[in-house]
N, C-alpha and C positions, 0 to 999 in steps of 0.2 A: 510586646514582650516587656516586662519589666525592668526594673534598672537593674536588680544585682544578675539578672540572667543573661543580660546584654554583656554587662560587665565578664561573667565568667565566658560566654560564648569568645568577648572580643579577645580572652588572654589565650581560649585554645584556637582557636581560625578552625574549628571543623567542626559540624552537625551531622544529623542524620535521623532515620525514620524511628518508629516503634516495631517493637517486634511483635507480630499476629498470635496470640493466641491459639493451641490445636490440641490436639491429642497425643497422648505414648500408651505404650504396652508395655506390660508385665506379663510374662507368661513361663512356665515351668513345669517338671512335675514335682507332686509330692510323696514322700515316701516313708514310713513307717519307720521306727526304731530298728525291723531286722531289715530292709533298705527293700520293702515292698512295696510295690505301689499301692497308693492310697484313692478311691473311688468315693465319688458322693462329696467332699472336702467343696463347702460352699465358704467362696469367696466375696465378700461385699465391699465398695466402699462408693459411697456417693450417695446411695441409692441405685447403685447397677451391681449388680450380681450377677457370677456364672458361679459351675460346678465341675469338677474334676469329670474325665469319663473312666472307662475299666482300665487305663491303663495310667491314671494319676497326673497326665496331662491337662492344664488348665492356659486360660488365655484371659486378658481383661483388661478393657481398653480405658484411659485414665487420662484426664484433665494435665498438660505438659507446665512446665517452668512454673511450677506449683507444689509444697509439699501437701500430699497424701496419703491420707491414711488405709492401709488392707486390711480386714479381718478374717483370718483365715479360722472354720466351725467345725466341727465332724461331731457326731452323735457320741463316742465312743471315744474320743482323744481330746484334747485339752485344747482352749484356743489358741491363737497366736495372733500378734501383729507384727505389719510391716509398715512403715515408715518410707517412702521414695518421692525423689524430685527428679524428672528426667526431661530432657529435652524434647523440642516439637518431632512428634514420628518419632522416638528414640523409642526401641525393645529393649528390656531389660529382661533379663532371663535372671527366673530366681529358684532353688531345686529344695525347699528347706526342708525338715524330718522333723515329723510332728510326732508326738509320745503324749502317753497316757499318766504321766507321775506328776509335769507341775505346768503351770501356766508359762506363757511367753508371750508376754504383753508390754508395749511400751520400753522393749530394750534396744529393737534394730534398728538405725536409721541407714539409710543405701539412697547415694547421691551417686549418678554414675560417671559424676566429675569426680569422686574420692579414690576411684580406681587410678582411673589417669592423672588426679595430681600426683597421688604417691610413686609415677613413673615419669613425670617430667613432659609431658603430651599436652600440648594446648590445642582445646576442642575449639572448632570457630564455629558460632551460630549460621545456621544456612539462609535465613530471612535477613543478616547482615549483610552478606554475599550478596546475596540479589540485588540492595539497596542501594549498596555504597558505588558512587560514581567511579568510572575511569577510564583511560581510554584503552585499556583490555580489559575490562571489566570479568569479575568471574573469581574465582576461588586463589589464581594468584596473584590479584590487585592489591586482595586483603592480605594473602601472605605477606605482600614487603613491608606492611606497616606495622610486622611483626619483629624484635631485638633480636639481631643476630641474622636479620633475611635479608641483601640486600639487591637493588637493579640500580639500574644508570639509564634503563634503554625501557619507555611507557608504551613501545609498539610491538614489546615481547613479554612471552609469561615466562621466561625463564629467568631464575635466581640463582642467585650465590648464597652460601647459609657457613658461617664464620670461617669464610678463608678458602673455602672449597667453589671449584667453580661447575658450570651449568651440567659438567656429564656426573656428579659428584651425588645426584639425590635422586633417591628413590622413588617411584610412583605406586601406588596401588590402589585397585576400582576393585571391590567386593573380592578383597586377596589377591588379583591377578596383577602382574606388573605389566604395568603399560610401557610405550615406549614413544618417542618423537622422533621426528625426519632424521636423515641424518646429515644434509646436501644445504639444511638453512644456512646462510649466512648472514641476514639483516632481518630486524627485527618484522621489517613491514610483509617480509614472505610469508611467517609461520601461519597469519591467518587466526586459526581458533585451536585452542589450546582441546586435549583431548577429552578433559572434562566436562559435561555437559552440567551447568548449576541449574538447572530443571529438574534433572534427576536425583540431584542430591540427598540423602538424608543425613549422612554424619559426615563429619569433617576433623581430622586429629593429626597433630604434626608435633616431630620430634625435632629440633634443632641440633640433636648431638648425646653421645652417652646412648643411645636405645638399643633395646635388648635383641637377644641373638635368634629371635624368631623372623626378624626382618632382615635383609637381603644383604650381601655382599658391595656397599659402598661406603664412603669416608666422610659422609655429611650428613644428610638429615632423607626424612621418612612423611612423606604424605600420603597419608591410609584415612581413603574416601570409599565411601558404603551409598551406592545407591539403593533410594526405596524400596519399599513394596508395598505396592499400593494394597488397600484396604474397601476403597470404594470407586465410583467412578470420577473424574475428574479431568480437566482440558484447561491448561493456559497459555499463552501468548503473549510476545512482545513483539513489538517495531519501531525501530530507529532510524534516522539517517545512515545510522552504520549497521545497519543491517537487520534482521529479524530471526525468532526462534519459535518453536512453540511444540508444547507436550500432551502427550494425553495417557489418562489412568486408565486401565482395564480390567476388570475384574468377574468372573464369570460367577455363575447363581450357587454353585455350590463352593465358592471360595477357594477350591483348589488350585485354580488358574491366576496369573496375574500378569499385568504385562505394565510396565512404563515405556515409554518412545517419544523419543524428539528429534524434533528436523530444526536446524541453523544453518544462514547463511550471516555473512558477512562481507562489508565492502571498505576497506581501507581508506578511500578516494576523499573522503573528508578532513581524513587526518594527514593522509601524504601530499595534500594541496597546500596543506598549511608550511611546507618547507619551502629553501630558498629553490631548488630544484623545479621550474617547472616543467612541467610533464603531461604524455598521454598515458595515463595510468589506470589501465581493467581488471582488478582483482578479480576472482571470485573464490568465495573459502566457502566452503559447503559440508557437512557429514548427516548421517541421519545414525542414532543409536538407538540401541533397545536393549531393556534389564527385561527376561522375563524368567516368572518362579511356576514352580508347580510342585504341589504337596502329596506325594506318590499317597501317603499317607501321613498318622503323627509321626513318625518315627524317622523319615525319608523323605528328602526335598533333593529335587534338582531346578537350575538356574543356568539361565543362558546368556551371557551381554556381547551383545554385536554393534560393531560399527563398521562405517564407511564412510571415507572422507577423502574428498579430493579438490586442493587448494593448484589453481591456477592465475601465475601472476605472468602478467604482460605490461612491461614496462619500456617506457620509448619517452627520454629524457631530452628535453627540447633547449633550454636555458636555463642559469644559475649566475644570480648575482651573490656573493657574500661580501660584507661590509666587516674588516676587523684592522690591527692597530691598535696606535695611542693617539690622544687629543691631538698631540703634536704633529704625529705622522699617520693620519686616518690613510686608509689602504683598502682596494678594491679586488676582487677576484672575478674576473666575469669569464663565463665558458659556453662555449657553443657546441651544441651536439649533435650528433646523427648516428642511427641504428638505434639499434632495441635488443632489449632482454625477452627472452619465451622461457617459465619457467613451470614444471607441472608437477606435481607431488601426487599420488593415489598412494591410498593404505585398506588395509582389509583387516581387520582383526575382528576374531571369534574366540569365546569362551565359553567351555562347559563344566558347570562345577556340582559335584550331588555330596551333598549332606544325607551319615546316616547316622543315629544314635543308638548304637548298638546295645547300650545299657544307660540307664539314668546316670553313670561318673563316667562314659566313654563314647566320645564322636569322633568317626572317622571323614575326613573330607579327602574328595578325590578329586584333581582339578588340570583338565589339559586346556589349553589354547595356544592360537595359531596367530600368529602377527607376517603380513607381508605388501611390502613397499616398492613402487617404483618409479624411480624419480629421477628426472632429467633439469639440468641448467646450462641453457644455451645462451650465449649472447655473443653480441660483435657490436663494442660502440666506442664511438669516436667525438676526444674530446678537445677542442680549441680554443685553448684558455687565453686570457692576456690579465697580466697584474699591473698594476702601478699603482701610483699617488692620486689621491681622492681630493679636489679644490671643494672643499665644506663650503665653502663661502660661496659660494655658485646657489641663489637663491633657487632659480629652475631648476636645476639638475644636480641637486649637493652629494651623489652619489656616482657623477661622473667621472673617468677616469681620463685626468688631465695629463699623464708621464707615466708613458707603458716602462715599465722596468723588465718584463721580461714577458714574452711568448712563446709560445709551442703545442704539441700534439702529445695525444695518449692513447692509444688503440687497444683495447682490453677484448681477448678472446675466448670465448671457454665451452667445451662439448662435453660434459660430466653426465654421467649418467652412472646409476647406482640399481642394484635390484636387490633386495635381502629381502630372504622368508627364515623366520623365527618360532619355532615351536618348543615346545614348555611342555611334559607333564610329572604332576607334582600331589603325592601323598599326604596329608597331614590328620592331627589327631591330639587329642583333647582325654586327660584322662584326670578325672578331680577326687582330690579325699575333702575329708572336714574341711583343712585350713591351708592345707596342699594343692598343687596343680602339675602336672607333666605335659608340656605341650614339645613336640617330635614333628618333623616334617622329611622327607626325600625327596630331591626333585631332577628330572633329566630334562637339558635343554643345547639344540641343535639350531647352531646359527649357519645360515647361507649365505652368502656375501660373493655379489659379482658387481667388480666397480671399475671404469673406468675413467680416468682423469686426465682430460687435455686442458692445458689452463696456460695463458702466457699473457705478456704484456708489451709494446714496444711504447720507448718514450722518445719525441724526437725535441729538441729546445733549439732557436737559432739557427733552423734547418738541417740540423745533424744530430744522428741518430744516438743518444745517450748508450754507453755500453754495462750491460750486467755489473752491478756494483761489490759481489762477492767471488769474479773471472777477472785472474790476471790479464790482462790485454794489453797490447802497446797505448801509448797514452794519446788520449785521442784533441786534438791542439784545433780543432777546425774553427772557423775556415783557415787561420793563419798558414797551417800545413798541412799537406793533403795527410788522411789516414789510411793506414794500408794493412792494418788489422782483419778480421771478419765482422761483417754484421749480427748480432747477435741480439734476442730479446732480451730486454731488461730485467723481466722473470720468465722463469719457463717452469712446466710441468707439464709429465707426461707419465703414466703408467696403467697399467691392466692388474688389473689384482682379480682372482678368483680363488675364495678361501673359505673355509667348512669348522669352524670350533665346535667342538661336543665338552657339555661340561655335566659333571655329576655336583651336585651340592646336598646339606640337609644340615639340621640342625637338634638340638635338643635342651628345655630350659626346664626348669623346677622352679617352683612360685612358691612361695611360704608365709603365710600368714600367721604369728602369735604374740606376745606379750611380753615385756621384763618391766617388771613389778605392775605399774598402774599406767604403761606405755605402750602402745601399740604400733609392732615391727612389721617390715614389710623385706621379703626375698627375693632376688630373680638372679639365678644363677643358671646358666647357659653358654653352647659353644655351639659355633659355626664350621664347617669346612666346605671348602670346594675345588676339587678337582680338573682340568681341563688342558687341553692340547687345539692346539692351530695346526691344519692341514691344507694345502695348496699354494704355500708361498716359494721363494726361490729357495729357499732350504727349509727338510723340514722342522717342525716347533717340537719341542720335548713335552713330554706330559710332567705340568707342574700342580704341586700341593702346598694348599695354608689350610690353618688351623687357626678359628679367632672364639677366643673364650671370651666373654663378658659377662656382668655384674652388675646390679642393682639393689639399694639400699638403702630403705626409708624409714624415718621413724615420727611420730607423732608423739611429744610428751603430755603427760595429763597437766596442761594450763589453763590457766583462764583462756589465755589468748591461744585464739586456735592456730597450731603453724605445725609445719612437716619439713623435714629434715630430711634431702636426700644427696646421696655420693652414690657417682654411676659413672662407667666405662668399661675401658680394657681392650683388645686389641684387635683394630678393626683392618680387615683388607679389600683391598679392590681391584678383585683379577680385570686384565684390559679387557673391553668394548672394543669392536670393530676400530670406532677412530682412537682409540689410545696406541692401537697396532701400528697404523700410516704414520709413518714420518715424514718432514719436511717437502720430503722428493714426491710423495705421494705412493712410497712404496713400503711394504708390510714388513713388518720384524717380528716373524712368529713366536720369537725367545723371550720378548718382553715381559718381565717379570709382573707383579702383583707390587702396586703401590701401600704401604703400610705405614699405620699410624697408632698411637696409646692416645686414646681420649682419657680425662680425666673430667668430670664437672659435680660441681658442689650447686646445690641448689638449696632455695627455700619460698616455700612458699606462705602469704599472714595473708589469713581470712579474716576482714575486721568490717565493720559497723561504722559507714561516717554520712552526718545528714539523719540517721538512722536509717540508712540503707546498705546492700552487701559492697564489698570492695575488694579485691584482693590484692597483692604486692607480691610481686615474682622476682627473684632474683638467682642469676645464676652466674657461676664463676666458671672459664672454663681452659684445659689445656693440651694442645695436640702437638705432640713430637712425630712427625714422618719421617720414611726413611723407603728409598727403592723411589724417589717421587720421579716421574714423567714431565720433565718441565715442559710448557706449552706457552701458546699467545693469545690473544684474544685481537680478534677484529669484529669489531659491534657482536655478531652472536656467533660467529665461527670459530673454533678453536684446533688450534694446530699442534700437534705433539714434535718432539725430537723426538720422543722413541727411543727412550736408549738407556733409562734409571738410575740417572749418574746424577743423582740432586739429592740431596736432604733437606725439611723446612721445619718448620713450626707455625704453630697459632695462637695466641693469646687472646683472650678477652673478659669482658665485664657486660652484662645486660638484664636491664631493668625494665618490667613492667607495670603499671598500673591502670588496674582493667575495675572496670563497675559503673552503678548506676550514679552519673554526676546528673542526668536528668530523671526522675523517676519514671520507671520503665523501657526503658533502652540500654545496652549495654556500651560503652563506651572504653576507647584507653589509649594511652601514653606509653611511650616505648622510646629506650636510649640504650646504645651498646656502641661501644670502645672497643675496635678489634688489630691487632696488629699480625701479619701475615711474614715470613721471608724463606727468604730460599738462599742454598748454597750448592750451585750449580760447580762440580769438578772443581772442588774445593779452592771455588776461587775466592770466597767471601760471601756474605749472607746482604742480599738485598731485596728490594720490596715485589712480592711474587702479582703477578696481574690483577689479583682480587681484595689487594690490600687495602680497603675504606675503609678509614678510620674512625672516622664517627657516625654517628649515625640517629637521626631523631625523627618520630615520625607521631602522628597524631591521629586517629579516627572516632569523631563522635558524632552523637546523634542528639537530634532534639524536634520541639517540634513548635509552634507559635502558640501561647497559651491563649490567646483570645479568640486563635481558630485555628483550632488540634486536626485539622483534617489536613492540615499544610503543613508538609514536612520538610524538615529542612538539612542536609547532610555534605561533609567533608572530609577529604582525605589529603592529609598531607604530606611528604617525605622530605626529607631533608639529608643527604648523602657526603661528606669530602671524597674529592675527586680522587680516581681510580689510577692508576700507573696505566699509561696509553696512550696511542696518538703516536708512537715514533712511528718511524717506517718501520718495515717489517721484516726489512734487512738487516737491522740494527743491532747492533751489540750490547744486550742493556746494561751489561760493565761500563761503557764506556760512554751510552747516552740513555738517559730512563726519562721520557717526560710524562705527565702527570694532568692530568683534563682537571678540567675547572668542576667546582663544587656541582653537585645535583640538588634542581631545585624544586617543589610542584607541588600545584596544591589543586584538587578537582572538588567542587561545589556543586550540588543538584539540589531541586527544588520539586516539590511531587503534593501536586492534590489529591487527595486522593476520596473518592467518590465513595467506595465500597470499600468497609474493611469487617474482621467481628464483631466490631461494637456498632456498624448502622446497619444492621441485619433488623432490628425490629422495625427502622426509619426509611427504608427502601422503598422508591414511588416505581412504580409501576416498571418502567422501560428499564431500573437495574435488579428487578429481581430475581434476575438469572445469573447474577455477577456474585460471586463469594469475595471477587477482592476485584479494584476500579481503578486505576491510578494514572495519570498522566504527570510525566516531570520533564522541568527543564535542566541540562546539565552543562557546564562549562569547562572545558577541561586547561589545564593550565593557566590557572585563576590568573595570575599574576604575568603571564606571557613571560615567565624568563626562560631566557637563550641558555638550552643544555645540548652538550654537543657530545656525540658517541664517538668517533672516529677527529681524525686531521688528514685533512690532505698535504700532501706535501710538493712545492713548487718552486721553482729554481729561478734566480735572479741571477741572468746571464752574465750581466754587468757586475754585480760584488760578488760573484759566486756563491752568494746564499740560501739558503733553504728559509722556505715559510711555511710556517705548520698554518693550515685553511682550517678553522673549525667546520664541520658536520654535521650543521647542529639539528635538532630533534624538532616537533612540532611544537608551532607555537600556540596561541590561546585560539579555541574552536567551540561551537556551540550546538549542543545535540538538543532536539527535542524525541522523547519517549514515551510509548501508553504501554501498559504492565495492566494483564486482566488474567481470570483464572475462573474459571466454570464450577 
């Protein structure tokens, strides 16, 4: 590697691969000045050519992350051109009206990032995905190295996205919203996140401000489109942590199509690396399938199925943790006995059919079925002893010379949960010239039978600690006998069986035109949704909102290419099962709809530096809430009060810079300043659990110039520490503590055998490989100590509390082969 590449590599600490070269589609139809279709319309560019058939439908497969040029013919009408750059497998549907009065050549260009800049949507490449190292690797590893997305916890795919926490963001796979457990509580359960990055073909997220076609919550929108395959094709991976692998299918008359993938996953690499050791048997498994069928042009339907069932078995043997100051280094040591058995099954099925009833009008008609059943059983017992650490103990500088305090912790829990969830949902597409109406109605019937036993005894100095929010006589042992009741430290206990029916739909208008030599962009839209709670101890009222939103972009005629947008307005978020549960574990059918005014000013400068593309993102953004559900977090569980007696806000600032710093790879830099608070029963406004204030993260790629087959790639995050770690009894008026900074950085290394460009240089045993690669990966480059949780332990003798950090995996090393038929 060179000197000034060393140099720039050493100032960002992250690399990464090239992106493969493949194909996209254009396809449409054509149609005539009085809006008839058009037959025979030969379309060329390359040198590949098709033709319209009777009914003006055309299709034409074209060279990706490339501009291209289309020459659209007919005997009888005038030519035209099209101009597009589209992403690897990206369809771009294009419907243009060819006339016989003048030419139209050399005026359109259609990027199908210019849709989505002018809406604020950042697309992520899917061959990035697959690259970039981590230890959940997948579609939300790259999410947190996005401004404004942030995690704490590298054993979960769940995020926070400016001040909103994990139940706060939308999913969607080919329109359908998906859904996650609802019973996780630490990051190392969930397993595999529900997206499969095998199936992927687009990838588009909204951090805030998106428009009123997408769903009822207060945060952000990840709208993922699985393929459709075109040919045949098979690939695989296997790791240490686990393996996946997919296959394309495609029948002889192209109407059929099918993608499927099987994954498993084994956690036991990355949960040995903690201070906890353990008998520890994952297994995370699901098998998916996207498949399409072309009734005919006019009418498609599509199926996507999954099944997935994550079973964890946990049996915690020993824990040492080391924390303190130089002065007074401190030891936790814990001995354990029993085990966790926990099981998660999920079923989901969707059927969605596409019809185009006319060239300006598509109706989609779309039901599916989600249902889960999930049980979390454990009984374990914990026998700690803390004291003072003699450092100077060359043998044993970790031993603990001055027990300061001992005791027990008996943790119980029989939860078990069953929900089935069904959806069906109308939507529809109806386009003029510069105009668009997109309209949706949807009914959705949630099931819900849960039951919750959950408690804790703590015993310190051989007597039993009494519930710290139960008045009780004051418990003096051994000095005086007590003669109060025995009582668990926490307790929970409740039955909930409860049935929500909600009605929702929406309606937006898209506008595309001009003032003066500048081109305007519209999105004006409203949401509502209706819904009622049945089977609680009283019943729930049928409640209503109303959320209008707005979007507003302009591009002025400059040199410098930049877009100008202001987007919001008022978003709600009727409760989810667990925003219903409160503290006690029991349902508040009445709980209102959380409510917020987004505001965000964005912009986007497309420039030239190196003389390659770059762009710079910047957004400004602001949420006043009001009705908020104040809640906790414990590593990934979240608890509500239930009760809407909060107001908050969000502030922030986030900056991108995304482009080719190595030529041919995309690369970027990302920084956001967010400030969160809440004022719970207007006692004062303090920092709400998701408050991380800064936030910098790094993702780039490169590759060894004197042997390009070596790839080299890094992912960094850099977080300020989250509000967290008190107890959970805690008043956070009166104690708010604060986890230390988030720090990480993952590096992988990939030879890679087979890619597009050694397809003419392939000896013999890889000429069935389209793509070869074997990489090495290291996760937590730098081994720093991040810690999700504290424990909390009691110093019999000064009556003190010691927060224990909990802390996260330390530096682990995977090796992996990535191949594709």
């Amino acid at each position: 590697m060179n000197y000034n590449r060393f140099i720039f590599a050493f100032l960002f600490l992250f690399f990464s691969c090239i992106s493969l070269a493949q194909n996209a589609f254009v396809k449409g139809v054509i149609l005539d000045t009085e809006k008839h279709p058009v037959p025979s319309v030969n379309i060329s560019s390359q040198g590949n050519s098709v033709q319209t058939d009777s009914n003006g439908f055309f299709e034409i497969v074209i060279p990706s992350n490339k501009k291209v040029s289309l020459i659209f013919t007919h005997v009888s009408l005038k030519t035209m051109s099209l101009t597009v750059s589209l992403k690897t497998n990206e369809v771009f549907v294009f419907n243009p009206i060819m006339n016989n009065s003048q030419e139209q050549m050399g005026e359109v260009f259609v990027s199908s990032g210019n849709r989505k800049r002018v809406q604020g949507i950042a697309t992520i490449d899917t061959e990035t995905i697959k690259k970039i190292p981590g230890a959940n690797a997948g579609i939300e590893n790259v999410l947190k190295t996005l401004p404004g997305v942030n995690s704490n916890n590298e054993l979960s795919t769940q995020y926070m996205v400016r001040g909103g926490n994990y139940d706060e963001n939308l999913v969607y796979v080919n329109e359908v919203e998906v859904y996650r457990p609802f019973l996780i509580r630490s990051g190392q359960q969930e397993g595999l996140s529900f997206t499969n990055t095998d199936l992927v073909q687009n990838v588009d997220f909204s951090a805030g401000g998106f428009q009123a076609k997408f769903g009822d919550k207060l945060s952000s929108v990840l709208d993922i489109t699985y393929r459709k395959p075109t040919q045949f094709g098979a690939s695989f991976e296997a790791s240490f942590l686990g393996g996946s692998a997919s296959v394309d299918l495609v029948s002889k008359n192209k109407k059929w199509s099918a993608v499927t993938g099987v994954r498993y996953r084994n956690n036991s690499l990355l949960v040995n690396s903690q201070d906890t050791q353990t008998n520890y048997t994952p297994t995370f498994a699901d098998v998916q399938t996207n498949i399409n069928y072309d009734i005919s042009e006019k009418w498609q339907m599509s199926f996507l199925g999954n099944i997935s069932q994550n079973k964890y078995l946990y049996q915690p043997l020993t824990r040492e943790t080391k924390f303190g100051t130089i002065d007074q280094p401190m030891a936790l040591a814990v001995y354990y006995q029993g085990q966790e058995k926990d099981q998660y099954d999920t079923y989901f099925g969707a059927l969605k059919t596409t019809y185009k009833v006319s060239p300006s009008l598509t109706l989609k008609l779309i039901g599916s079925l989600f249902h889960t059943t999930e049980k979390e059983h454990f009984d374990i017992l914990a026998q700690y002893r803390l004291g003072n650490v003699n450092a100077e103990d060359p043998e044993n500088p970790s031993a603990i010379d001055f027990t300061r305090g001992i005791g027990s912790q008996l943790n119980h829990a029989r939860n078990d949960l069953d929900a089935l969830i069904a959806n069906i949902e109308l939507k529809g597409t109806k386009e003029w010239k510069e105009s668009q109406l997109e309209f949706g109605l949807k009914y959705t019937r949630e099931s819900i039978r849960d039951r919750v036993v959950e408690w804790e005894m703590i015993d310190s100095a051989g007597f039993s600690l009494n519930p710290p929010l139960v008045i009780l006589p004051e418990n003096n042992q051994p000095y005086t006998p007590y003669t109060g009741p025995l009582l668990p430290y926490q307790d929970i206990r409740a039955a909930n069986f409860n049935t929500i029916n909600r009605f929702s739909g929406y309606a937006q208008w898209n506008q595309q035109s001009e003032i003066g030599s500048s081109r305007i962009w519209y999105h004006l839209g409203a949401r509502f949704q209706s819904w009622s709670v049945s089977g609680a101890l009283e019943e729930g009222k049928n409640q209503t909102v109303v959320s209008p939103r707005a979007q507003f972009a302009i591009k002025p005629d400059w040199d410098r290419d930049m877009v100008f947008r202001i987007s919001g307005g008022l978003y709600h978020q009727p409760p989810f099962y667990r925003e219903l549960r409160d503290l006690d574990g029991v349902v508040n059918p009445n709980v209102k709809a959380q409510e917020a005014v987004h505001v965000v000013l964005g912009n986007d400068y497309n420039f030239k530096m190196w003389n390659r593309p770059f762009k710079w993102v910047t957004e400004v953004y602001y949420k006043s809430l009001s009705d908020v559900n104040v809640y906790s977090i414990d590593n990934v569980r979240i608890r509500y009060v239930a009760n809407n007696n909060a107001k908050a806000y969000a502030q922030g600032l986030d900056f991108r810079l995304n482009g080719e710093f190595v030529p041919g790879t995309e690369s970027w830099v990302s920084f956001g300043y967010m400030k969160t608070e809440e004022n719970y029963e207007n006692k004062g406004y303090i920092a709400r659990p998701t408050d991380q204030r800064l936030k910098f993260a790094m993702l780039f790629q490169d590759y060894m110039p004197n042997i390009p087959s070596v790839k080299v790639y890094l992912n960094l995050v850099y977080n300020t520490g989250l509000p967290g770690g008190a107890p959970s009894y805690t008043d956070p008026y009166l104690y708010q503590n604060r986890l230390n900074d988030y720090r990480r950085a993952d590096i992988g290394f990939a030879k890679v055998f087979v890619d597009s460009s050694t397809q003419n240089t392939k000896t013999s045993w890889l000429k069935n490989f389209k793509e070869l690669a074997v990489g090495l990966e290291v996760f937590n480059l730098f081994n720093n100590q991040n810690a999700i949780t504290n424990t909390w332990v009691r110093d019999v003798y000064s009556k003190n509390q010691y927060a224990i950090p909990n802390y996260m995996t330390s530096r682990v090393f995977n090796v992996k082969i990535n191949a594709r038929l």
